[in-house]
C-alpha positions in Angstrom: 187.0 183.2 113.5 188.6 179.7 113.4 185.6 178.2 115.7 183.5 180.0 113.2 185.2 178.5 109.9 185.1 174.8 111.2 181.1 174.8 111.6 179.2 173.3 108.9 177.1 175.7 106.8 173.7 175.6 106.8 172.1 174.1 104.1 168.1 174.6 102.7 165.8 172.7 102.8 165.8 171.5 99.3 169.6 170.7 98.8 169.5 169.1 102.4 166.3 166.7 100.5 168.3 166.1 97.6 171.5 164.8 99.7 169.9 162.7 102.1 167.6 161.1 99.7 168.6 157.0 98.9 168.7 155.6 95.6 167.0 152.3 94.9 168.7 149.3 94.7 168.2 147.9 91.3 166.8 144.5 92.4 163.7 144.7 90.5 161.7 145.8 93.6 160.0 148.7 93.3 156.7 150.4 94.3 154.5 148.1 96.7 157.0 145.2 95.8 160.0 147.3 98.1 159.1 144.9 100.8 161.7 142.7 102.9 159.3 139.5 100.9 160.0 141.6 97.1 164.4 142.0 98.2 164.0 138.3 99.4 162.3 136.9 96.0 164.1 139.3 93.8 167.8 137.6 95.7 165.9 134.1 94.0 165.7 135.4 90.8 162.2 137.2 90.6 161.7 139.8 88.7 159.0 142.0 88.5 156.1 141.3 85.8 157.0 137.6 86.3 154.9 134.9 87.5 156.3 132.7 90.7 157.7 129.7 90.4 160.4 128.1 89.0 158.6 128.3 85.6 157.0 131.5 86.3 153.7 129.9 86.4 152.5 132.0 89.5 150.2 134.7 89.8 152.2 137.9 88.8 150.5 140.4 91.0 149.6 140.3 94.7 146.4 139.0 95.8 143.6 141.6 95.8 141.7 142.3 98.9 137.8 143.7 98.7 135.6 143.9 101.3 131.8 143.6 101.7 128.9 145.2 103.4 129.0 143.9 106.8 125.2 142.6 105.2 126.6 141.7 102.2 126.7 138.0 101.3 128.1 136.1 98.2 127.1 137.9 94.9 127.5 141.6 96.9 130.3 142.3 95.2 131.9 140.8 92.0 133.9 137.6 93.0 136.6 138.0 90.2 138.8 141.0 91.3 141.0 143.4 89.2 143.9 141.7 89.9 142.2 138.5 88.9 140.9 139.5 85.7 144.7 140.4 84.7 146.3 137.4 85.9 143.8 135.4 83.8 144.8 137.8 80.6 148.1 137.1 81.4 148.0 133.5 81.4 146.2 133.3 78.4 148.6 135.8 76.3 151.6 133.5 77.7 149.9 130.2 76.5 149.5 131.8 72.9 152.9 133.2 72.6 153.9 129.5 73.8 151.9 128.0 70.9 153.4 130.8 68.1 149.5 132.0 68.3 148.3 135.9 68.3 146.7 136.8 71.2 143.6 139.0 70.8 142.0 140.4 74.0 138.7 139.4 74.6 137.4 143.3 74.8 139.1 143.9 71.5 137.3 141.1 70.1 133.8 142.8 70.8 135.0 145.8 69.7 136.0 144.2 66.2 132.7 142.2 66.1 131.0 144.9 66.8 132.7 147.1 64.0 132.2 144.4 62.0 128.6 144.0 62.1 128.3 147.6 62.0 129.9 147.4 58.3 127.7 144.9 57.6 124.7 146.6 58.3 125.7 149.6 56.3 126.4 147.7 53.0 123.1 145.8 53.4 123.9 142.3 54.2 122.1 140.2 56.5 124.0 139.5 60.0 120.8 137.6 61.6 119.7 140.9 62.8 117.5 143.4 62.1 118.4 147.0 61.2 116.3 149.5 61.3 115.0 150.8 58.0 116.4 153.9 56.9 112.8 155.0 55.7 111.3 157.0 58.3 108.0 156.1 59.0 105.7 158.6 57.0 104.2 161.6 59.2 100.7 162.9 59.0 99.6 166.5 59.7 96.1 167.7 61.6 94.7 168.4 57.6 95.4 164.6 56.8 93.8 163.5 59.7 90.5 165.7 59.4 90.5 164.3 55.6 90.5 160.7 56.7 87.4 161.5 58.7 88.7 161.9 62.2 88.2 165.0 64.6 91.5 166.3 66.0 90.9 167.5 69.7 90.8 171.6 69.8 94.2 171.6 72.0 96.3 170.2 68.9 94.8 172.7 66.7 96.0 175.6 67.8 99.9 174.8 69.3 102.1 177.8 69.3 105.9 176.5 68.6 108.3 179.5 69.6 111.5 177.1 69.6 113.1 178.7 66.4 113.3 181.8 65.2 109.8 182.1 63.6 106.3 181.8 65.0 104.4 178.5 63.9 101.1 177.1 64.3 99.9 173.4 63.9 97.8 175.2 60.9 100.7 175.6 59.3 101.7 171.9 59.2 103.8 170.1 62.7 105.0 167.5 60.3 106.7 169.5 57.9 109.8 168.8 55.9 112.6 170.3 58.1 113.4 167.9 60.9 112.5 168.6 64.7 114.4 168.4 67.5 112.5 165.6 69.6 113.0 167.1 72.9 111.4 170.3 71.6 107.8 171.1 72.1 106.9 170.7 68.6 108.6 167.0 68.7 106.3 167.0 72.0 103.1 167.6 70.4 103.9 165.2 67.0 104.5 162.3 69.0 101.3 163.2 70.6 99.3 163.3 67.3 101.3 160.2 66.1 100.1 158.4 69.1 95.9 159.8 68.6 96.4 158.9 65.1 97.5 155.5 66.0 94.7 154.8 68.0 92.4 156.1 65.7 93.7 153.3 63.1 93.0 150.6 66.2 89.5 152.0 66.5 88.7 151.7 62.7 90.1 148.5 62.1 88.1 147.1 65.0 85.1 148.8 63.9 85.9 146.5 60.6 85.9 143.1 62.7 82.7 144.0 65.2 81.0 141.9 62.7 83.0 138.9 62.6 82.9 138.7 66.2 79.4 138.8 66.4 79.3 135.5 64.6 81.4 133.9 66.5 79.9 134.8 70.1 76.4 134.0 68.4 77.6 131.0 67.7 78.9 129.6 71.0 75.8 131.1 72.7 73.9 128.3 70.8 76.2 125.8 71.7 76.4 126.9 75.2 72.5 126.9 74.9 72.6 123.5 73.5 75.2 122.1 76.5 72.8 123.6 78.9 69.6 121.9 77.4 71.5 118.6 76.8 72.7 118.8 80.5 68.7 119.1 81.7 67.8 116.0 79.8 70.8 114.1 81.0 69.9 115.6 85.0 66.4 114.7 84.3 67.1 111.3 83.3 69.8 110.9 85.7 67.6 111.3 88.3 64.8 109.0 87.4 67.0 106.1 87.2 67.8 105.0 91.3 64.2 104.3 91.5 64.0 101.8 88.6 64.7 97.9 89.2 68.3 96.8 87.7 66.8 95.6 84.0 65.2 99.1 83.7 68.1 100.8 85.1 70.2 98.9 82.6 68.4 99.8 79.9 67.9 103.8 81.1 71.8 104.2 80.5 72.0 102.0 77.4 69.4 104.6 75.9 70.8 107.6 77.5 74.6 106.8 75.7 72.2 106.0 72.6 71.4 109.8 72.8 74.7 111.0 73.7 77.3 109.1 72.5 79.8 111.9 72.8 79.7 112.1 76.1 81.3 110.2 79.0 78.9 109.2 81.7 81.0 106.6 84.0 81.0 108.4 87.4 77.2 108.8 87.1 76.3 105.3 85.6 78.5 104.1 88.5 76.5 106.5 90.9 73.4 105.0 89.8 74.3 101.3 90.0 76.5 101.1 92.9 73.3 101.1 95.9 71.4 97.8 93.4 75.0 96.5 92.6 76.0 96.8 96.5 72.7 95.3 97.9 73.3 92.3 95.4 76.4 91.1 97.0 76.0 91.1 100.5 76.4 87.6 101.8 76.8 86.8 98.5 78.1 83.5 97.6 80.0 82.1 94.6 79.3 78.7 94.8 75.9 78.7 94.9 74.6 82.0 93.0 77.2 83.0 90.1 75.0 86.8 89.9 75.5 86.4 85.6 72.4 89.0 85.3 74.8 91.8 86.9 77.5 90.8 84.8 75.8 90.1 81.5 74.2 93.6 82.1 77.8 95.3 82.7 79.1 93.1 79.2 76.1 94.9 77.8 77.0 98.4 78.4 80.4 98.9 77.1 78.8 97.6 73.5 77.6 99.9 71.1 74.8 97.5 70.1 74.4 94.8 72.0 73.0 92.2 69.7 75.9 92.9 67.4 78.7 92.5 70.0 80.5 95.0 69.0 82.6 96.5 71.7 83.3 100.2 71.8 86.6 98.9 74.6 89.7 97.3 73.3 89.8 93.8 74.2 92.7 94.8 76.7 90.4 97.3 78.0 87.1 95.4 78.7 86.0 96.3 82.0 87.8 99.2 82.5 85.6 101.9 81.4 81.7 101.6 81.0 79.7 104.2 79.1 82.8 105.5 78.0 82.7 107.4 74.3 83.4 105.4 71.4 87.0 104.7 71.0 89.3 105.4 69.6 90.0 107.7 73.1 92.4 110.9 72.3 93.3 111.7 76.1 95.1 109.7 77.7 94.0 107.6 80.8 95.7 108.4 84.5 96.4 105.6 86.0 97.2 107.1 89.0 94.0 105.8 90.7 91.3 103.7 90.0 88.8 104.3 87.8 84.6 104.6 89.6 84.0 101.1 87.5 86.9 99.6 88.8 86.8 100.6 92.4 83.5 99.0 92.1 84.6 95.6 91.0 87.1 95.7 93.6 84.2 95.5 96.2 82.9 92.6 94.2 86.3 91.0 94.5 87.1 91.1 98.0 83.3 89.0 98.7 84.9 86.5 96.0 87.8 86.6 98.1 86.1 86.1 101.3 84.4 83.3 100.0 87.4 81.5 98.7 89.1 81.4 101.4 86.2 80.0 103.7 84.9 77.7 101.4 87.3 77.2 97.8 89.0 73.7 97.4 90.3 73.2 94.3 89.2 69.2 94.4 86.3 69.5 95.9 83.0 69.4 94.1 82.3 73.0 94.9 85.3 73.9 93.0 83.3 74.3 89.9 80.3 76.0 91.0 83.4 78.8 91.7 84.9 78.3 88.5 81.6 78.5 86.8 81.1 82.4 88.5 84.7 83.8 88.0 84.0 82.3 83.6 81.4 84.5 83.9 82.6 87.9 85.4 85.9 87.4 84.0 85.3 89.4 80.3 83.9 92.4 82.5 86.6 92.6 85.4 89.9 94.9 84.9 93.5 93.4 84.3 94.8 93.8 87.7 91.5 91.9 89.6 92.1 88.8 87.2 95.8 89.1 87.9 94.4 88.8 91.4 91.8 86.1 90.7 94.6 83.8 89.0 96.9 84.1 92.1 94.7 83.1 94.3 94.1 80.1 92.2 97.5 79.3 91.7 97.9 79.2 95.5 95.4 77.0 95.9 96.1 74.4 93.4 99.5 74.2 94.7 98.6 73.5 98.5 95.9 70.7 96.8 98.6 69.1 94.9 101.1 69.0 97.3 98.7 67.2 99.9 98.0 64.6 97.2 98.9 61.6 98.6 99.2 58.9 95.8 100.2 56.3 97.9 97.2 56.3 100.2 95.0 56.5 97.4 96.1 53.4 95.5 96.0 51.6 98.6 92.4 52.9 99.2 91.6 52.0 95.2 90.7 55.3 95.1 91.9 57.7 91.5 95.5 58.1 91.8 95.8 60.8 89.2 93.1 63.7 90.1 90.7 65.2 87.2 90.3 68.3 88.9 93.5 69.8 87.1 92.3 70.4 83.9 89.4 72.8 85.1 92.0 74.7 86.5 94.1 75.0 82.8 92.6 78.5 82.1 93.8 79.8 84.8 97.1 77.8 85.7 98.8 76.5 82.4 102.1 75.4 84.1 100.2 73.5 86.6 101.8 70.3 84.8 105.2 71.5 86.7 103.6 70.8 90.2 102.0 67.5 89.1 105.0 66.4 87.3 107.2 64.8 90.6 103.3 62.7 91.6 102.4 61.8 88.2 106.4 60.2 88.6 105.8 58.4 91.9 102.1 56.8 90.2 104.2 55.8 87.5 107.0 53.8 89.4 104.5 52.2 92.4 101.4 51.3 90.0 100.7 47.5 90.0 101.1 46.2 86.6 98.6 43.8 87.0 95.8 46.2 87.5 96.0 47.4 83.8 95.8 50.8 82.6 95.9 53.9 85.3 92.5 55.1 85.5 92.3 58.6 84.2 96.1 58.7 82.7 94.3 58.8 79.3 93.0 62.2 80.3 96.2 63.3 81.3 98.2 62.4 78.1 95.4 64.2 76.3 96.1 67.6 77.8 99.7 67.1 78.3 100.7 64.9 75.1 104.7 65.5 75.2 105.7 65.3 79.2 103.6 62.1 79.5 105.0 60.4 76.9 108.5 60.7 77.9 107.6 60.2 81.4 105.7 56.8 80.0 109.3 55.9 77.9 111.2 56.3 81.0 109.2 55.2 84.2 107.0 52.9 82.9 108.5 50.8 79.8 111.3 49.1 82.0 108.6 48.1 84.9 106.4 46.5 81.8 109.4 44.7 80.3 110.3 43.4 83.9 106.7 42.5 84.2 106.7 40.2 80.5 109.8 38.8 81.8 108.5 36.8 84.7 105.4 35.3 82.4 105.6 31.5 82.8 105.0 29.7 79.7 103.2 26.5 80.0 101.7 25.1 77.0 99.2 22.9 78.7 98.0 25.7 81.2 98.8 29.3 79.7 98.0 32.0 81.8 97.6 35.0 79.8 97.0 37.9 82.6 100.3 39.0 82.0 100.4 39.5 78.8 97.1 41.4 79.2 98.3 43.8 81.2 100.9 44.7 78.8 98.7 44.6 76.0 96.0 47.1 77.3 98.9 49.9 77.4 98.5 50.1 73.4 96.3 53.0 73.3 99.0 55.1 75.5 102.0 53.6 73.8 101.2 52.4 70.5 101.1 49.2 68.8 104.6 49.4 67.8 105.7 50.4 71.3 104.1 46.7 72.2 105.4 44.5 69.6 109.5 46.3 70.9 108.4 45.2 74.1 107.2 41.4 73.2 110.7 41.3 70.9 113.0 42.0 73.9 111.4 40.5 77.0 108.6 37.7 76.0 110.3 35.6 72.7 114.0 34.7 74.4 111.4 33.0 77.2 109.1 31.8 74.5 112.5 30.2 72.1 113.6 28.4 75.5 110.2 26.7 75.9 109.5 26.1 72.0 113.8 24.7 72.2 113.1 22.4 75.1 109.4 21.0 73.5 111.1 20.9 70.2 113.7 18.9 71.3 111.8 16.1 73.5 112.2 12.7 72.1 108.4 11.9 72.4 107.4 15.3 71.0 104.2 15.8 68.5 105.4 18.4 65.9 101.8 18.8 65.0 100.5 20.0 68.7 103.4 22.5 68.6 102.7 24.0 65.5 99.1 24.8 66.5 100.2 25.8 70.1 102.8 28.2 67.8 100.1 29.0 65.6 97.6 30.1 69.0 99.7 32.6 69.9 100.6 34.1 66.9 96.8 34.2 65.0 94.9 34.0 69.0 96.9 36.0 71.7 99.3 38.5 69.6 97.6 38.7 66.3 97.6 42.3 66.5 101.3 42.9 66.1 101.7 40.2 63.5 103.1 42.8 60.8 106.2 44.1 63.5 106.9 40.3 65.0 107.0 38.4 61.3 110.7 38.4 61.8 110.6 36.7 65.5 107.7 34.5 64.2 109.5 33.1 61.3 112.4 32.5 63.9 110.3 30.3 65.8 109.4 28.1 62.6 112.5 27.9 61.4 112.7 26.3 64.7 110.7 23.8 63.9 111.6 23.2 61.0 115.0 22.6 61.8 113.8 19.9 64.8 111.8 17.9 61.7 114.9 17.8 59.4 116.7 16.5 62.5 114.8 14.1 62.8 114.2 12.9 60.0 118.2 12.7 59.2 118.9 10.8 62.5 115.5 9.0 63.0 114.7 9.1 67.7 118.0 9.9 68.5 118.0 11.5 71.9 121.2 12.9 71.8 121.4 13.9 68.4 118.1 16.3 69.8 119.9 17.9 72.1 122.1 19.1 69.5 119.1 21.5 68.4 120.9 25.0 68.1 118.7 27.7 69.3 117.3 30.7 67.4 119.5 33.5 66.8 118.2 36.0 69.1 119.0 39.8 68.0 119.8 42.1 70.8 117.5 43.7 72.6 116.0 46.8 70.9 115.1 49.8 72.2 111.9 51.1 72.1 111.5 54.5 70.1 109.4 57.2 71.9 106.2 57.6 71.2 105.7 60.5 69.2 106.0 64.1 70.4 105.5 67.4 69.2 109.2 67.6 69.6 111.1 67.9 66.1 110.9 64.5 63.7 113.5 62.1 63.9 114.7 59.7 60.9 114.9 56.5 62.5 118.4 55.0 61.7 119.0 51.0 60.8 119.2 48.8 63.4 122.5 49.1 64.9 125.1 47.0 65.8 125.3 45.3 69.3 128.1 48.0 70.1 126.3 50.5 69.4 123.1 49.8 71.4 124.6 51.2 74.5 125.4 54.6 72.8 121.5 54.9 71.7 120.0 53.4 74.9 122.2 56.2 76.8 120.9 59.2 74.3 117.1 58.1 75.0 118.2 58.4 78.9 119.7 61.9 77.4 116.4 62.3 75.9 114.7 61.4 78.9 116.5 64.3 81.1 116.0 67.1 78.6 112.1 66.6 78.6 112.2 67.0 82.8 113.9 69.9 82.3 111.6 71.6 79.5 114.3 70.7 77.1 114.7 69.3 73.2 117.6 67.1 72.5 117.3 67.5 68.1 119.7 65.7 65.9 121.9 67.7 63.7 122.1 65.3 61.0 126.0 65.9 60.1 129.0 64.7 62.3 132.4 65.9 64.2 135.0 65.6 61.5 137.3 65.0 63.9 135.8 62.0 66.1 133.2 61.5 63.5 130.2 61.2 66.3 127.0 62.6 65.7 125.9 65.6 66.9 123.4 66.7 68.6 121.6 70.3 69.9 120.6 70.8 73.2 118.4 73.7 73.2 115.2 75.6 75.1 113.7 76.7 72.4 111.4 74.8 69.4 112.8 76.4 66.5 116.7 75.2 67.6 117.8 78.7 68.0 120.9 78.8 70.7 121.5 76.0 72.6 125.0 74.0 73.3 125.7 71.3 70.6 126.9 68.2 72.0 127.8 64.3 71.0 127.8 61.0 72.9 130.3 58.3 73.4 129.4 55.4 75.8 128.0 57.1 78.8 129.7 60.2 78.3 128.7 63.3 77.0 130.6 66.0 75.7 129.6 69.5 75.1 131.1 72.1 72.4 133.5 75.0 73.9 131.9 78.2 73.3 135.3 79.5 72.2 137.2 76.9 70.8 134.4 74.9 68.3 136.9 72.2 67.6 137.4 71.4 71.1 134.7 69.3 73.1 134.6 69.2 77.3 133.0 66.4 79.3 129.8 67.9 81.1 127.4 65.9 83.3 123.6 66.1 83.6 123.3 69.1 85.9 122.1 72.5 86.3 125.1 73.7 84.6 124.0 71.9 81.2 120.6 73.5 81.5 122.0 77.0 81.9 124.1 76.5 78.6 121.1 75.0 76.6 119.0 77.9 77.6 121.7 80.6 77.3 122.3 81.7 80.3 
């Protein structure tokens, strides 16, 4: 009974459940957080509904796993999961209660929208959409329809409706007061006659417009008949036109736009005047047969009257398009590919360009015979073919200019400066650039003594502002040289000197001359007049009239600018007389014979330019005759480099120099302002405009004066 007593009872099933069942630790881990990883975070300080983190900025639930077909790609399935979707609520909520905002959930938010247009829409105010009217649309029964003239098919007449609890007939009205069910039989059979009824209207109101359409087919069955009738005539004409010579043919399409001026005929005009145009200009060449029928007859066709010149083309369009319709055009133009006229000048170009480069030299005499063809086809010929042309030209003027060899042709006597240049101007108007480095070397290695260079008259002509400066600055020092070394002898003057000087007055001007005489033939000419004056034995008479000779005789045109230097020379003589007449044929009292007060030399102004006017200033002091002989240099340089050097007329109010602008431009506009002092110049700081830098003639300069 003891052994019996100490065994355990037996307990049930249900208190043995309740004993042995564990209570949850409290850790804030419960469900599918109970994991070793939830007891480990919730030890850190996690708790559940939290993000991770230190700042709980984590994701709060577990990633969400979800599969795909084993087919299935990216879009299968949606991409943002539950537990996405949540976390991003989350987030959002958190960030508002951050900012003290009320967070609204973005489904409640559709649902109060859509509440809110629904209250809308019941009190009648517009939400930008429509609501359906409240009136229903108004029904018809089989009685209206007969009345309005239609026939009702027998199967609608006699519908039995045995949906409700009495027996009706469509002769007893399916469109009735009382409402139908619309999935009844009777809603059936009224959405049936709705629809016939419907149709019927369609039938009517096209019956109504079978009129009006009438007209309108009639009428483009005329113009379709008229197209077809026009197209004959143009056919017929079309094809009588190959078999004509070019005047008639010419003449068939100026009549055949004449009728149809509407109408755009270039890929057939250029169908019928390719096989003539073709056979024209094989083995054609340019310098001997310039083909001006063919292109006077092309000029021809893109006029609207041809003795009135009036040009249906743009100017910029000449050539482009013949028998085109009268502009102005509406559609635009592809330029994709060429046009039928201009793939035809294109052949025409590439025999010009065969013969070019076989037999064009641009100083040969052939060169104009060339010329003289591409005057004539160039008003018919497209943009890009004369772009073409003048390329070609270019390239060959330059090759002929830089084989022009100036030294062998002065030795030769033969034209230093070529005349062939100026044909070329049309075509090549910077060709003075390439010439510019010769027409130099001519200038520093022509003989003096030979007079004027033949052809430079020409030259200054065309080119009226580089060849002056170029004249000022190459050519004025090697003439003054050449005055200096004239040997004065009064009883055998040679005056071939002074001639060659002299015949320069048409380039450089008479005043240009008599600068030159003051500085480089009167100190030689005092000296002579001193030492004659001053002989004991001397006749004053014979030297007045030898004075008088080359004043009145030799010089007499620059009288008016040399009074000054000619009254110096009398004064001269004067001065000899009163000396001796005060101390009678004393030798030594002669010798005492002061000599005239020569001025310094002056400079010689440039001859004028089209370059901006400049007030001459008095004539300066001898200090200052270095600063203005080194701006002429200045002066010099800017016209090489396609420059202006124009006076400012004020000066620095700190140094007190005056300024100066050196710019690109004719109108002054940009450009670096600068002034001189000695053989310095000094160029304003872009930033600081009190404050002036040294600068040197370089490319530097010329980047400043033309803005770059």
């Amino acid at each position: 009974m003891e052994e019996e007593e100490q065994q355990p009872k037996k307990r049930s099933f249900r208190q043995s459940f309740r004993q042995t069942k564990k209570k949850p630790e409290n850790n804030g881990a419960e469900g599918h957080f109970s994991g070793l990883g939830a007891k480990l975070m919730g030890k850190m300080g996690w708790k559940k509904g939290e993000g991770l983190g230190a700042s709980g900025d984590g994701i709060a639930a577990p990633i969400e796993v979800k599969l795909r077909n084993t087919k299935g790609g990216v879009g299968a399935v949606s991409e943002l999961s539950e537990q996405q979707k949540k976390e991003a609520k989350r987030r959002a909520k958190r960030d508002a209660e951050e900012k003290g905002e009320v967070y609204i959930d973005s489904s409640e938010e559709e649902r109060q929208r859509r509440k809110r247009r629904k209250v809308a829409g019941s009190m009648g105010t517009g939400t930008g959409t429509s609501t359906p009217s409240s009136t229903p649309r108004p029904k018809k029964t089989i009685y209206d329809l007969k009345a309005a003239g239609f026939e009702v098919p027998r199967q609608l007449q006699s519908i039995v409706d045995a949906t409700g609890t009495q027996v009706k007939t469509s002769s007893l009205s399916l469109r009735g007061e009382q409402p139908i069910f619309q999935t009844s039989l009777t809603g059936k059979v009224q959405r049936e006659l709705a629809a016939f009824a419907d149709a019927a209207e369609a039938v009517e109101s096209d019956a109504q417009n079978i009129d009006l359409e009438s007209e309108r087919l009639e009428v483009e069955l005329k113009a379709l008949e008229r197209d077809v009738s026009e197209l004959a005539d143009i056919r017929s004409r079309m094809g009588e036109l190959p078999a004509k010579e070019w005047p008639d043919l010419i003449e068939g399409l100026k009549n055949l736009r004449k009728a149809y001026p509407s109408r755009n005929f270039e890929k057939e005009a250029i169908a019928a005047i390719r096989p003539t145009f073709e056979r024209r200009i094989v083995g054609w060449d340019p310098a001997t047969d310039t083909l001006e029928d063919l292109a006077l007859s092309l000029e021809n066709l893109s006029m609207i009257d041809s003795s009135s010149g009036k040009s249906t083309i743009p100017s910029h369009e000449v050539g482009r398009i013949v028998l085109a319709p009268t502009y102005p055009r509406t559609e635009p133009i592809s330029r994709r590919s060429t046009t039928p006229y201009e793939t035809l000048m294109l052949s025409w170009f590439s025999h010009l360009q065969t013969a070019m480069v076989h037999g064009f030299q641009p100083d040969s005499p052939s060169a104009s015979s060339f010329l003289r063809t591409i005057d004539i086809w160039f008003p018919v010929l497209p943009s890009f073919i004369k772009a073409r042309i003048t390329k070609q030209i270019k390239l060959r003027c330059s090759a002929a200019i830089d084989s022009w060899n100036v030294r062998k042709a002065i030795k030769h006597r033969e034209t230093p400066l070529p005349q062939w240049i100026f044909d070329f101007l049309p075509y090549y108007p910077d060709i003075f650039t390439a010439c510019k480095g010769k027409l130099r070397t001519v200038l520093e290695i022509w003989p003096i003594h030979k007079g004027v260079i033949p052809g430079i008259q020409l030259w200054k002509k065309a080119f009226p502002g580089p060849v002056n400066q170029m004249l000022v600055k190459h050519l004025l020092p090697r003439l003054a040289e050449h005055l200096r070394g004239l040997e004065i002898d009064p009883a055998d003057q040679k005056l071939d000197v002074v001639s060659a000087v002299v015949t320069w007055k048409p380039l450089l001007s008479s005043h240009v001359i008599s600068e030159l005489l003051h500085s480089a033939f009167f100190p030689n000419f005092y000296n002579v007049l001193h030492s004659w004056s001053s002989y004991a034995e001397a006749q004053y008479a014979e030297i007045g009239t030898w004075v008088q000779w080359w004043k009145d005789e030799t010089l007499g045109e620059y009288i008016a600018d040399l009074e000054n230097d000619w009254i110096q020379a009398y004064n001269l003589i004067n001065a000899a007389l009163d000396l001796l007449e005060l101390n009678g044929d004393n030798d030594a009292t002669m010798e005492d014979l002061p000599l005239p007060n020569v001025e310094p030399e002056r400079v010689a102004p440039v001859p004028e330019t089209p370059q901006p006017s400049r007030i001459r200033k008095p004539e300066p002091a001898p200090q200052e005759a270095e600063d203005v002989s080194f701006k002429d240099y200045v002066d010099s340089w800017c016209a090489e480099q396609d420059l202006l050097l124009m006076p400012l007329r004020k000066k620095d109010e700190t140094t007190g120099m005056a300024l100066f602008r050196i710019a690109a431009s004719a109108t002054g506009a940009g450009g670096v302002v600068v002034h001189f002092k000695g053989d310095n110049i000094f160029a304003q700081n872009k930033k600081d405009k009190s404050s002036w830098d040294p600068v040197g003639l370089d490319e530097e300069l010329v980047k400043r004066a033309e803005g770059r």
